[in-house]
MIPAPA-746059 format. One line per field, with one value per residue: x, y, z of N, C-alpha, C in turn; residue number from 1; residue in three letters. Coordinates in steps of 0.1 Angstrom, whole numbers. Layout:
<pts>
nu: (X, ...)
nv: (Y, ...)
nw: (Z, ...)
cau: (X, ...)
cav: (Y, ...)
caw: (Z, ...)
cu: (X, ...)
cv: (Y, ...)
cw: (Z, ...)
num: (NUM, ...)
residu: (ALA, ...)
</pts>
This chain:
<pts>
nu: (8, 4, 26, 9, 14, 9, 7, -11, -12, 3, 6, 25, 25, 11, 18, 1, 10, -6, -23, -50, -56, -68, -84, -65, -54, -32, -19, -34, -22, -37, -43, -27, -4, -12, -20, -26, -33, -40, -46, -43, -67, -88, -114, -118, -139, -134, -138, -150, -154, -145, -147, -128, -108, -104, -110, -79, -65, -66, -57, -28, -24, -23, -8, -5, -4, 16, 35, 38, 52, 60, 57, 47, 39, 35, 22, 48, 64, 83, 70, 79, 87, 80, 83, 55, 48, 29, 16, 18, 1, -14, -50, -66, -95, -107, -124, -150, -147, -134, -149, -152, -177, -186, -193, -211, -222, -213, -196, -172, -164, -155, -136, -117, -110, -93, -70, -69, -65, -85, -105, -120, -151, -156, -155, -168, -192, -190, -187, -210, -230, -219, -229, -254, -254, -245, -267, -270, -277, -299, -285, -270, -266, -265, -258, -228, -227, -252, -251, -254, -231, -226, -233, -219, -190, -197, -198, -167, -156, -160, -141, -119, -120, -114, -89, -52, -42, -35, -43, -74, -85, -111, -123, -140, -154, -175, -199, -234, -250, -278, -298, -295, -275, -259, -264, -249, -225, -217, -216, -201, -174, -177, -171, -140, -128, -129, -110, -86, -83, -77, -99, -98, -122, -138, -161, -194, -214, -231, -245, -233, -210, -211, -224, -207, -180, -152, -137, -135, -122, -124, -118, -115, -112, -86, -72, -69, -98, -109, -100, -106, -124, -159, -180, -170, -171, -192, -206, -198, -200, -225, -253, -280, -305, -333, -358, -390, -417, -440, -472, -473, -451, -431, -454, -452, -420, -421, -434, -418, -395, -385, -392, -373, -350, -323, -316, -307, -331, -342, -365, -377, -393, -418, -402, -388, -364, -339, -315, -286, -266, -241, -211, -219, -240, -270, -302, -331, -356, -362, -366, -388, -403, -406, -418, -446, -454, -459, -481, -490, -496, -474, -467, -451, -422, -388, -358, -325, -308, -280, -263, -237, -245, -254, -235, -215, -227, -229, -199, -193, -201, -189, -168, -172, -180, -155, -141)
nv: (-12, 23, 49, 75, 101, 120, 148, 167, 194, 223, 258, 282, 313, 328, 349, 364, 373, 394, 418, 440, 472, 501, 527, 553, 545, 526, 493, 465, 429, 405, 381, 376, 363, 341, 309, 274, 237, 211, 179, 139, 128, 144, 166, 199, 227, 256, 290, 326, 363, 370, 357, 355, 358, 331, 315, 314, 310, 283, 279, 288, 264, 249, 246, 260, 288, 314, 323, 352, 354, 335, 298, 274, 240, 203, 176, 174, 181, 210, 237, 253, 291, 305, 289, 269, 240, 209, 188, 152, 138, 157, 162, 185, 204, 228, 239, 225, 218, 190, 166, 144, 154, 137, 113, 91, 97, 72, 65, 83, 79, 57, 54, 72, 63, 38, 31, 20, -12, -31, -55, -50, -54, -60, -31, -12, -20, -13, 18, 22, 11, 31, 59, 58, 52, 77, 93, 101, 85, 87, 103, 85, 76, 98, 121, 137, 162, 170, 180, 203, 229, 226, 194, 185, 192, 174, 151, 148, 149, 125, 109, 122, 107, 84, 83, 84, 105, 122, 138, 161, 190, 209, 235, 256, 280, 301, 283, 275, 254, 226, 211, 181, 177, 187, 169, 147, 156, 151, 132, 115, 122, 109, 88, 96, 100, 73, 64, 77, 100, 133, 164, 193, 219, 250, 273, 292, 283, 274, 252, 233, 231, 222, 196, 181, 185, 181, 199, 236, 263, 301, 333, 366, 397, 396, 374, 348, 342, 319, 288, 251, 224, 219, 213, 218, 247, 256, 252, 270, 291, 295, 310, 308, 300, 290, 287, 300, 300, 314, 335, 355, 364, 389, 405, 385, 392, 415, 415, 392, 405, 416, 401, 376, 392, 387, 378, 378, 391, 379, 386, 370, 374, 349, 340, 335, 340, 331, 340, 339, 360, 355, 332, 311, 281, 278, 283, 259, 250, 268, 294, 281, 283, 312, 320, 307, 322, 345, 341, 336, 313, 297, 288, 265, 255, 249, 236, 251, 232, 244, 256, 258, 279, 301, 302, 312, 336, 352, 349, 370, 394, 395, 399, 428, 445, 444, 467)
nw: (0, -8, 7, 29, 38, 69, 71, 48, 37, 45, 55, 57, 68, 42, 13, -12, -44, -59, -62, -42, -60, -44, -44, -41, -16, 2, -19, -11, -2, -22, -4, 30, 50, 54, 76, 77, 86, 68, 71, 64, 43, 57, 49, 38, 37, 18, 28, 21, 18, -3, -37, -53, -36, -21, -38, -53, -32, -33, -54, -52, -30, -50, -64, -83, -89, -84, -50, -29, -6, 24, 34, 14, 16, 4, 5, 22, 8, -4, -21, -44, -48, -65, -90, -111, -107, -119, -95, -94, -74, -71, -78, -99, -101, -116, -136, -158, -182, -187, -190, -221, -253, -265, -252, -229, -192, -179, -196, -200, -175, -175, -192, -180, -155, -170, -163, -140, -117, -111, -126, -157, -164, -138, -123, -139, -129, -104, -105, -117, -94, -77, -87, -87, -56, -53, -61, -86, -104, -127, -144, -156, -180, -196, -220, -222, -231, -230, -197, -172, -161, -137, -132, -144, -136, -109, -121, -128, -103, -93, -111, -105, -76, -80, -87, -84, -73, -41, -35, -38, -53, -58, -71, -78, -65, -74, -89, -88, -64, -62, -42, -47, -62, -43, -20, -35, -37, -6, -8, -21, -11, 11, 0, -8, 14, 24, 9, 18, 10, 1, 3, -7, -11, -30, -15, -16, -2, 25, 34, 16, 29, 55, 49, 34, 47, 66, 74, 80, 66, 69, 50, 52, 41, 30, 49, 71, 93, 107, 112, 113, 127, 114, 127, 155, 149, 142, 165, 181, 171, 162, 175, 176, 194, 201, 175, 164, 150, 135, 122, 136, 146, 148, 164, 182, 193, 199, 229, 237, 239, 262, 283, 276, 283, 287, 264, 226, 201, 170, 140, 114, 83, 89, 110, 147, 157, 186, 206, 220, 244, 250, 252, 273, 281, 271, 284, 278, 286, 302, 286, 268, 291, 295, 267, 269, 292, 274, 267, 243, 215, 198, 161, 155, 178, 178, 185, 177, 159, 149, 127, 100, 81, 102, 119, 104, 96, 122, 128, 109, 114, 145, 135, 117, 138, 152, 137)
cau: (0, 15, 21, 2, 22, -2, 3, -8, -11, 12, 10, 32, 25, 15, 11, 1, 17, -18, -25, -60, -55, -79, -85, -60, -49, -17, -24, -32, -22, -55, -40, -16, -1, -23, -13, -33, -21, -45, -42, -47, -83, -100, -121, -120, -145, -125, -153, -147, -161, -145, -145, -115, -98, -110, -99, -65, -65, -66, -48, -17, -24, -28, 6, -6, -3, 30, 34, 49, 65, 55, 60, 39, 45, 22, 27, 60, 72, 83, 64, 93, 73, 78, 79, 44, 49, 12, 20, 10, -4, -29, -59, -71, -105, -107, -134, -162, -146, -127, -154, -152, -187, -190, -194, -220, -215, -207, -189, -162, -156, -152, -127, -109, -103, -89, -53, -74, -61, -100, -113, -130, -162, -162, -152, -186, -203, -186, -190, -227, -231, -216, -234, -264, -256, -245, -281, -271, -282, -303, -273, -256, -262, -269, -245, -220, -231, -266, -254, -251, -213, -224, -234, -200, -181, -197, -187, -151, -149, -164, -134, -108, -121, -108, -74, -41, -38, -38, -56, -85, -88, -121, -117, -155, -165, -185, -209, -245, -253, -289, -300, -294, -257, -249, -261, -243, -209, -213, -216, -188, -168, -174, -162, -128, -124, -129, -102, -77, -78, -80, -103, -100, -133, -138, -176, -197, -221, -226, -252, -227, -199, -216, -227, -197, -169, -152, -132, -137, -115, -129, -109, -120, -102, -71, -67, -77, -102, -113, -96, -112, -135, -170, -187, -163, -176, -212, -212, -187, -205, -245, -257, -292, -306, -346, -364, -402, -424, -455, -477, -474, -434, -429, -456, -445, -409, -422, -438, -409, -380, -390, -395, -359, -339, -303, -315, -312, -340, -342, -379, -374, -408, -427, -397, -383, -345, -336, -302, -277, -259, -226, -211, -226, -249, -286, -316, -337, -367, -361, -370, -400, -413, -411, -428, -459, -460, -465, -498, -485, -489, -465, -471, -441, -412, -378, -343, -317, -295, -268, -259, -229, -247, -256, -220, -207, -231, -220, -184, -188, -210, -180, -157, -176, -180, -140, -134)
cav: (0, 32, 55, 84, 113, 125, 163, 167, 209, 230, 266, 294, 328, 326, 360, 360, 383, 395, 429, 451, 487, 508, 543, 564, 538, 518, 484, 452, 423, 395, 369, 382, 357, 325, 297, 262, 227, 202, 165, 130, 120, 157, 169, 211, 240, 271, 301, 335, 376, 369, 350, 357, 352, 315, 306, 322, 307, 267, 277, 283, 253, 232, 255, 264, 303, 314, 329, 363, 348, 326, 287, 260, 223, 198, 164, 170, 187, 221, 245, 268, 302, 315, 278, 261, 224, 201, 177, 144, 138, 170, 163, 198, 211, 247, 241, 214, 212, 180, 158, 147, 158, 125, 103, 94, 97, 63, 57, 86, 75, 40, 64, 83, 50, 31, 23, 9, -23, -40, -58, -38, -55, -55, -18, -7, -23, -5, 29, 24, 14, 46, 67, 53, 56, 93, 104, 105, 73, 99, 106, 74, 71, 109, 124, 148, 178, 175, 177, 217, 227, 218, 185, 181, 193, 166, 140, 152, 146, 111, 106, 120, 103, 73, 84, 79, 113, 122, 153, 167, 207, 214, 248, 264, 287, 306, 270, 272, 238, 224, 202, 172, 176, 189, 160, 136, 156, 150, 112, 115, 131, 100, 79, 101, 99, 59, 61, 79, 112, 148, 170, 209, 225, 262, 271, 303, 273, 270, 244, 225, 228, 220, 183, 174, 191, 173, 211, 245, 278, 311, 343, 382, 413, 389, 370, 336, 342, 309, 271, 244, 216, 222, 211, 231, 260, 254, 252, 281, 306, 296, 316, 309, 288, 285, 290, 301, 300, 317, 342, 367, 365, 403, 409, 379, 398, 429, 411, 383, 410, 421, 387, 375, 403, 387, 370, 385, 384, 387, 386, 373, 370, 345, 332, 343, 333, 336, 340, 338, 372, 351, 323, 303, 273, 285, 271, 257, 252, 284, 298, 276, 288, 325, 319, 303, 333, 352, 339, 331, 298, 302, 270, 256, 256, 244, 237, 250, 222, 247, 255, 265, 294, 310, 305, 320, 354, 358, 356, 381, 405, 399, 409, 443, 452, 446, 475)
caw: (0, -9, 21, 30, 48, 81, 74, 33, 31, 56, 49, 67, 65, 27, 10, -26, -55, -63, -46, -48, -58, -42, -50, -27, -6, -5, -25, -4, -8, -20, 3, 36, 65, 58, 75, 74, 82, 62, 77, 56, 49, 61, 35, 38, 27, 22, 27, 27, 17, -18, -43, -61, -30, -22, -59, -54, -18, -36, -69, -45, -30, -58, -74, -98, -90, -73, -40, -27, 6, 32, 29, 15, 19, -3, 6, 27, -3, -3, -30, -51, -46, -82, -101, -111, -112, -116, -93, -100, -62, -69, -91, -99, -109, -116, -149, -158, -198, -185, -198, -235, -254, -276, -243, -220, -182, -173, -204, -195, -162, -174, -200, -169, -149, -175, -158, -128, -118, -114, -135, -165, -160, -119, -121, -148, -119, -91, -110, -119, -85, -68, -94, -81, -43, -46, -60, -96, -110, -136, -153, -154, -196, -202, -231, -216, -236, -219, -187, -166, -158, -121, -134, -152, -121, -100, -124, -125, -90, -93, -117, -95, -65, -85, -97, -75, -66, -27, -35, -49, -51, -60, -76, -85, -58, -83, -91, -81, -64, -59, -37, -57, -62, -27, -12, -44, -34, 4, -8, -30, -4, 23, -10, -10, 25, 29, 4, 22, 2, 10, -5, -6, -22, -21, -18, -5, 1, 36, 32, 11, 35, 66, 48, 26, 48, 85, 85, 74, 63, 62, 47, 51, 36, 26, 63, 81, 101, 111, 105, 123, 125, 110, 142, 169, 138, 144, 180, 190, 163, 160, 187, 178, 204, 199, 167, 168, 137, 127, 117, 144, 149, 149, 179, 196, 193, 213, 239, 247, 244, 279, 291, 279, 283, 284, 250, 216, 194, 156, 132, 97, 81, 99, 121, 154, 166, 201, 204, 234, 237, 258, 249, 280, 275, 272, 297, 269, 295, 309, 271, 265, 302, 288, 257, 273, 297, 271, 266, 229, 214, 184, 154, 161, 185, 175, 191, 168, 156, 150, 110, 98, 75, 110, 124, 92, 95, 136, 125, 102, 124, 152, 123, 113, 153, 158, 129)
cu: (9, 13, 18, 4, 4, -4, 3, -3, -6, 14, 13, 30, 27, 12, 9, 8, 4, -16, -38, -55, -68, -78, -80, -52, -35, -24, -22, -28, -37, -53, -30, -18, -13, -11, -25, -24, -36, -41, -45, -63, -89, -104, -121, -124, -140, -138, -144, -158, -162, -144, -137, -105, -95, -105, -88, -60, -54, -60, -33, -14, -23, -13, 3, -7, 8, 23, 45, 59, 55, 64, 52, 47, 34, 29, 41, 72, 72, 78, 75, 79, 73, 74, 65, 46, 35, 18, 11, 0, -16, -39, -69, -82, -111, -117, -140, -160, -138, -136, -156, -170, -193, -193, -206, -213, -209, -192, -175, -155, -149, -134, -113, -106, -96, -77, -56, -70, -70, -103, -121, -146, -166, -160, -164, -191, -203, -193, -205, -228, -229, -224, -249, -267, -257, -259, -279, -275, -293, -298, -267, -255, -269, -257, -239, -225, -245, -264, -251, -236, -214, -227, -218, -189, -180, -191, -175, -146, -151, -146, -121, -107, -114, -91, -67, -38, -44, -50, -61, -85, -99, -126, -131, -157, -175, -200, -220, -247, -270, -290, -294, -280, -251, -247, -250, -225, -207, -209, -205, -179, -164, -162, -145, -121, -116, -116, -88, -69, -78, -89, -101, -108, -137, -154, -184, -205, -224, -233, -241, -213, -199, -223, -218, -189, -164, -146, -136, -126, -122, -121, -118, -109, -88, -64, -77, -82, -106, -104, -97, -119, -149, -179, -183, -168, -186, -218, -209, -194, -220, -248, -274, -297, -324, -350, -382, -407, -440, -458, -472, -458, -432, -438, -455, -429, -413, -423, -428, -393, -381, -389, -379, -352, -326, -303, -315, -322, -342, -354, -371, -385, -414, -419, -394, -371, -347, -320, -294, -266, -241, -224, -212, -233, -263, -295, -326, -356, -369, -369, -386, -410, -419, -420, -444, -466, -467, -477, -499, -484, -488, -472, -466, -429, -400, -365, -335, -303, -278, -259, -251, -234, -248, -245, -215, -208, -226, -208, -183, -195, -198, -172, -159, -177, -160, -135, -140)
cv: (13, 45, 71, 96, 118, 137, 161, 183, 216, 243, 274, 308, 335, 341, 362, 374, 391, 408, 437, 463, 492, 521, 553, 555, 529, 501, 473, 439, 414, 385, 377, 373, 345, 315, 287, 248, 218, 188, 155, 128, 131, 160, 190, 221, 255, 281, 318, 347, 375, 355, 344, 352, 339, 311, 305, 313, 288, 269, 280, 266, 241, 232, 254, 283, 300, 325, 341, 359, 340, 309, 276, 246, 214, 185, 163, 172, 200, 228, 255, 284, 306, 302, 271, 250, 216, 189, 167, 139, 147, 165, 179, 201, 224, 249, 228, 213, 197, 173, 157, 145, 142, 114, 103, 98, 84, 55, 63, 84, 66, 48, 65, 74, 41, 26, 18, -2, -35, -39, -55, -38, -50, -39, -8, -4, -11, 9, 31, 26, 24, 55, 70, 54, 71, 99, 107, 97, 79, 100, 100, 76, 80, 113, 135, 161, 177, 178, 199, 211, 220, 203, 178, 181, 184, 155, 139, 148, 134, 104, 108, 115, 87, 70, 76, 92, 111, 129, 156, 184, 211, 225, 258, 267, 299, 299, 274, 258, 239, 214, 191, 175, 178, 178, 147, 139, 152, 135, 110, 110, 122, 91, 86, 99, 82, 59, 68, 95, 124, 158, 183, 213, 240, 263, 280, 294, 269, 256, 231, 218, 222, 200, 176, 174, 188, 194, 221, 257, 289, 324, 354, 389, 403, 381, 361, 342, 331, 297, 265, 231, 221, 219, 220, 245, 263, 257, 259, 292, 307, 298, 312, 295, 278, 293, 289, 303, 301, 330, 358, 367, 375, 406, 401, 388, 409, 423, 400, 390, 412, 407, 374, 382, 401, 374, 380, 379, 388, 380, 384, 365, 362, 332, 341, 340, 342, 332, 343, 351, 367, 340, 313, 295, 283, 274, 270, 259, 265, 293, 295, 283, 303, 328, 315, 314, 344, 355, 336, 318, 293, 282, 263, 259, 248, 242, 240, 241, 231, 248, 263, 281, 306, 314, 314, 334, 359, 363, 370, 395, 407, 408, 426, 449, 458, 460, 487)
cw: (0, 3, 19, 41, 58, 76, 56, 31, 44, 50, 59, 65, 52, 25, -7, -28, -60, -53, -56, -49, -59, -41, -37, -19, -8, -10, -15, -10, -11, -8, 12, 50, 67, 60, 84, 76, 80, 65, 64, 56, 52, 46, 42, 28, 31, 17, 26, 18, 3, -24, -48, -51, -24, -33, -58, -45, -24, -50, -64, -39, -33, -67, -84, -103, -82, -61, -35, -20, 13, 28, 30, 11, 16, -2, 12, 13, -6, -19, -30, -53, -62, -91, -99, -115, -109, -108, -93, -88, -60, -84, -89, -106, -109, -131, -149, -174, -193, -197, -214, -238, -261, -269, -235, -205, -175, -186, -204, -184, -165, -178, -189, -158, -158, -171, -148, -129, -116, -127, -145, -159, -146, -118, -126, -130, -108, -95, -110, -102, -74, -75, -86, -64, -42, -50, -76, -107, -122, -144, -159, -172, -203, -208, -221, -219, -232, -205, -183, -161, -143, -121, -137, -140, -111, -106, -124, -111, -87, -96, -102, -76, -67, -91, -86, -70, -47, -26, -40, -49, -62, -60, -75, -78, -64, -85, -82, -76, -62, -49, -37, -58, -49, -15, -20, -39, -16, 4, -13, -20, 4, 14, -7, 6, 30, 19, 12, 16, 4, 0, 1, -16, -16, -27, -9, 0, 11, 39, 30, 20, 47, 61, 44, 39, 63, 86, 77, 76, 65, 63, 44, 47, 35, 35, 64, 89, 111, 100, 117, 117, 119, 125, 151, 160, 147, 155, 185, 184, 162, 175, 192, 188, 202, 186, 165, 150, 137, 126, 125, 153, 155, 163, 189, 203, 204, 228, 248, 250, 258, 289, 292, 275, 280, 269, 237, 207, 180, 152, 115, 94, 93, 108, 128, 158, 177, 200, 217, 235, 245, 255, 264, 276, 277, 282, 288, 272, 296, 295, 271, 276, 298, 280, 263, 283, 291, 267, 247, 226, 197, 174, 156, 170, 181, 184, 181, 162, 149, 134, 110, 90, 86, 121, 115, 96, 113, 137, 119, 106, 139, 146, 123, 124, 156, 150, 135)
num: (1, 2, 3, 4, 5, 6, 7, 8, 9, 10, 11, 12, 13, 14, 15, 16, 17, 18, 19, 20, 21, 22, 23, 24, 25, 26, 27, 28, 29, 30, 31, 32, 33, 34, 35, 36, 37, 38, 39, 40, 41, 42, 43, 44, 45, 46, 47, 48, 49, 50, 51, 52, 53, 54, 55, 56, 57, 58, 59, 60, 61, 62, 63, 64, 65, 66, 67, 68, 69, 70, 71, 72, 73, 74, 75, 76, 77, 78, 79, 80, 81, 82, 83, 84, 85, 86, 87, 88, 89, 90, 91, 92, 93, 94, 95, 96, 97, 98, 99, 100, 101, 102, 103, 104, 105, 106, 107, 108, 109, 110, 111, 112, 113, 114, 115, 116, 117, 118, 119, 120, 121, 122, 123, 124, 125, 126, 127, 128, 129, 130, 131, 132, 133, 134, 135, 136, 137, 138, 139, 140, 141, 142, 143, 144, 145, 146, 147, 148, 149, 150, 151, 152, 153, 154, 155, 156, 157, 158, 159, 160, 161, 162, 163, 164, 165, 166, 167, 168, 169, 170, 171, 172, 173, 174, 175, 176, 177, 178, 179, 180, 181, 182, 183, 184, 185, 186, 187, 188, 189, 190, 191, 192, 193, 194, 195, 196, 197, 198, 199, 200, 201, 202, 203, 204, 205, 206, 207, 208, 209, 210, 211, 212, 213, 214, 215, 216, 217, 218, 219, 220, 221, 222, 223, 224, 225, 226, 227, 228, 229, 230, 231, 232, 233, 234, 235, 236, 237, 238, 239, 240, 241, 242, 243, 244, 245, 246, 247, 248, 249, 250, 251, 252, 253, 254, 255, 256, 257, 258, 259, 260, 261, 262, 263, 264, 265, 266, 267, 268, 269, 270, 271, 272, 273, 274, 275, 276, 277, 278, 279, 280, 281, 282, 283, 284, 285, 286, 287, 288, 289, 290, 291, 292, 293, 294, 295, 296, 297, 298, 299, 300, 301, 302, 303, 304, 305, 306, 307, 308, 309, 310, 311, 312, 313, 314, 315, 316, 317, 318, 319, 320, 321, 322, 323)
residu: (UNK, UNK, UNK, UNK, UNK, UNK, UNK, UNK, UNK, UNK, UNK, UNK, UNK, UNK, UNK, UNK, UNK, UNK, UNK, UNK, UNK, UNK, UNK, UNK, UNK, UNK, UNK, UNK, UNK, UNK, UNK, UNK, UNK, UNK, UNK, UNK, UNK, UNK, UNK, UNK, UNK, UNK, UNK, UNK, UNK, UNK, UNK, UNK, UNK, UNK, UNK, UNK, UNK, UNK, UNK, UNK, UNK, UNK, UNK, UNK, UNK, UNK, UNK, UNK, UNK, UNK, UNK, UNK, UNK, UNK, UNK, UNK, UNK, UNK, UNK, UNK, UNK, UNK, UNK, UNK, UNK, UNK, UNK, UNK, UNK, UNK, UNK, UNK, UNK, UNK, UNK, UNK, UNK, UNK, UNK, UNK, UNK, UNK, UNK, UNK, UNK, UNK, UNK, UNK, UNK, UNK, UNK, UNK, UNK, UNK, UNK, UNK, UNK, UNK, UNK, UNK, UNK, UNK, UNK, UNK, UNK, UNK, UNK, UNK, UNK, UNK, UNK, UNK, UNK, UNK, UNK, UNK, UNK, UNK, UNK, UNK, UNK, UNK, UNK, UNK, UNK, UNK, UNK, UNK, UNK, UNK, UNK, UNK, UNK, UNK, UNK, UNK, UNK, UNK, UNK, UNK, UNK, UNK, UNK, UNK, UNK, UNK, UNK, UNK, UNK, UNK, UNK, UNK, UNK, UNK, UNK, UNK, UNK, UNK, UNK, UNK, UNK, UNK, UNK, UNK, UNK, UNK, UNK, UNK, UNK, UNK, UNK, UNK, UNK, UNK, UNK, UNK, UNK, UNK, UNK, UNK, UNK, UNK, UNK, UNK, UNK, UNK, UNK, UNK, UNK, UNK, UNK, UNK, UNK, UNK, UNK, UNK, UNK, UNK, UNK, UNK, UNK, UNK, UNK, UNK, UNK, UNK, UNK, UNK, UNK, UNK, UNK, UNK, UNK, UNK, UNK, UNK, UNK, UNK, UNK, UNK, UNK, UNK, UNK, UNK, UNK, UNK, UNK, UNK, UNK, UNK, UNK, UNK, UNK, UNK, UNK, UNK, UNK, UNK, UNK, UNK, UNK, UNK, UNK, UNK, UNK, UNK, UNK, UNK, UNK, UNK, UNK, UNK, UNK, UNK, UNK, UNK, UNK, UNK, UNK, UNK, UNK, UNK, UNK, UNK, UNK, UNK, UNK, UNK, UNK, UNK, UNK, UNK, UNK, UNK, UNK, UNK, UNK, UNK, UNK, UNK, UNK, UNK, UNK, UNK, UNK, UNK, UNK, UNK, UNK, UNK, UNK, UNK, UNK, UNK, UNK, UNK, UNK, UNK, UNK, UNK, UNK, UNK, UNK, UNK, UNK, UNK, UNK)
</pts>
């Protein structure tokens, strides 16, 4: 079995060659003092304000852009900051033209595994079969050129979940996902894992990153803000603690601010979030007893299971307070 270094992506104090010029100001850099250490086997969703810098973020990573200074290390292999070498260990997807147009989708995978060392036949199988687990089974013997780029993208990763590379860098944070693919990449995703492989996918997605993703990145104004687990994320930044649902949200809102005072409370349409203004546990009872005093008896009551999209927007409400 061929061996699989613990630490894959080690970056030091990267700073890209890339700088904004903003009207008057001295030019920043897009990227300044990232440093990340990516393990074997984690799967990581890099998030951040921009887009451009997320792309930038994993096209260093994958070297395929150079870097100003700092030092990255890919596989226990030091990155030359100015030279781009593809190494054969990174499979890179930064576009969804991969797939050839004259193919179906099961017939380019077969295509894009062909140095596999299974059996042609038992391999079809396998393929079909994973197609079929992740939720795409749809597609299996749809022509390439019918398929959307985010379709094409997911097969791409099917493909390189099959190569020999270590790494996947899953390039598109631009890509709309739906439903339907977000859950097909989180399935993928277990596949790349059980194999031993690492994925990096960048993705404003928080949906996406919170089902695929064991860790998460997120980069503001050209700086790490956050690198972590997706869980230790969710639980340290989702403040919201109870969620109330119905019609009369907004004048339940008047009536329970008073009633929990050391809670914050936000109205969006016809829900209510209650929200914890300290990072203490919350008294969930204690909540419910409020509500019922109010003489309110809302449609539904919820416990908030805690979503990365509402860690995300906390972070970045700390953020804008600290400036």
């Amino acid at each position: 079995m061929e061996y699989v270094p613990e630490q894959i992506v080690l970056m030091e104090g990267v700073a890209s060659s890339e700088r904004f010029l903003i009207g008057g100001e001295k030019p920043r850099r897009v990227l300044d003092n990232i440093s990340l250490l990516i393990r074997s086997a984690e799967t990581w969703g890099i998030n951040g304000t921009s887009l451009f810098e997320i792309k930038l973020l994993l096209e260093i990573m994958a070297n395929i852009r150079p870097y100003d200074k700092g030092k990255c290390v890919l596989i226990e292999r030091g990155m030359m900051r100015r030279k781009r070498v593809i190494l054969k260990h990174v499979f890179y997807i930064g576009s969804s033209e991969m797939l050839y147009n004259n193919m179906n989708v099961l017939e380019f995978l077969m295509f894009a595994t062909a140095k596999s060392k299974i059996n042609r036949v038992e391999l079809q199988e396998q393929i079909f079969e994973l197609i079929i687990a992740v939720g795409l089974g749809h597609l299996s013997l749809t022509p390439n050129y019918m398929l959307t780029k985010e379709e094409k993208a997911v097969i791409t990763l099917i493909a390189a979940a099959y190569s020999d590379s270590l790494i996947i860098v899953f390039n598109l944070p631009e890509y709309v996902w739906d439903e339907v693919l977000i859950n097909a990449i989180a399935n993928i995703t277990r596949f790349i894992r059980e194999k031993k492989k690492t994925l990096i996918l960048a993705s404003q997605n928080c949906c996406l990153i919170e089902k695929a993703c064991s860790h998460t990145a997120i980069t503001r104004k050209g700086e790490l803000i956050y690198s972590g687990t997706v869980e230790d994320f969710r639980l340290s930044f989702d403040k919201v603690e109870v969620i109330i649902r119905d019609k009369a949200a907004e004048s339940m809102m008047e009536k329970l601010s008073t009633l929990l005072a050391s809670y914050k409370l936000d109205s969006k349409g016809d829900s209510l979030m209650i929200s914890r203004k300290t990072s203490e546990a919350s008294d969930h009872s204690n909540i419910y007893k409020k509500i019922i005093e109010s003489g309110f008896t809302p449609d539904s009551i919820e416990i908030n299971p805690k979503t990365v999209q509402n860690a995300y927007e906390e972070l970045m409400r700390q953020h804008d307070l600290q400036e």
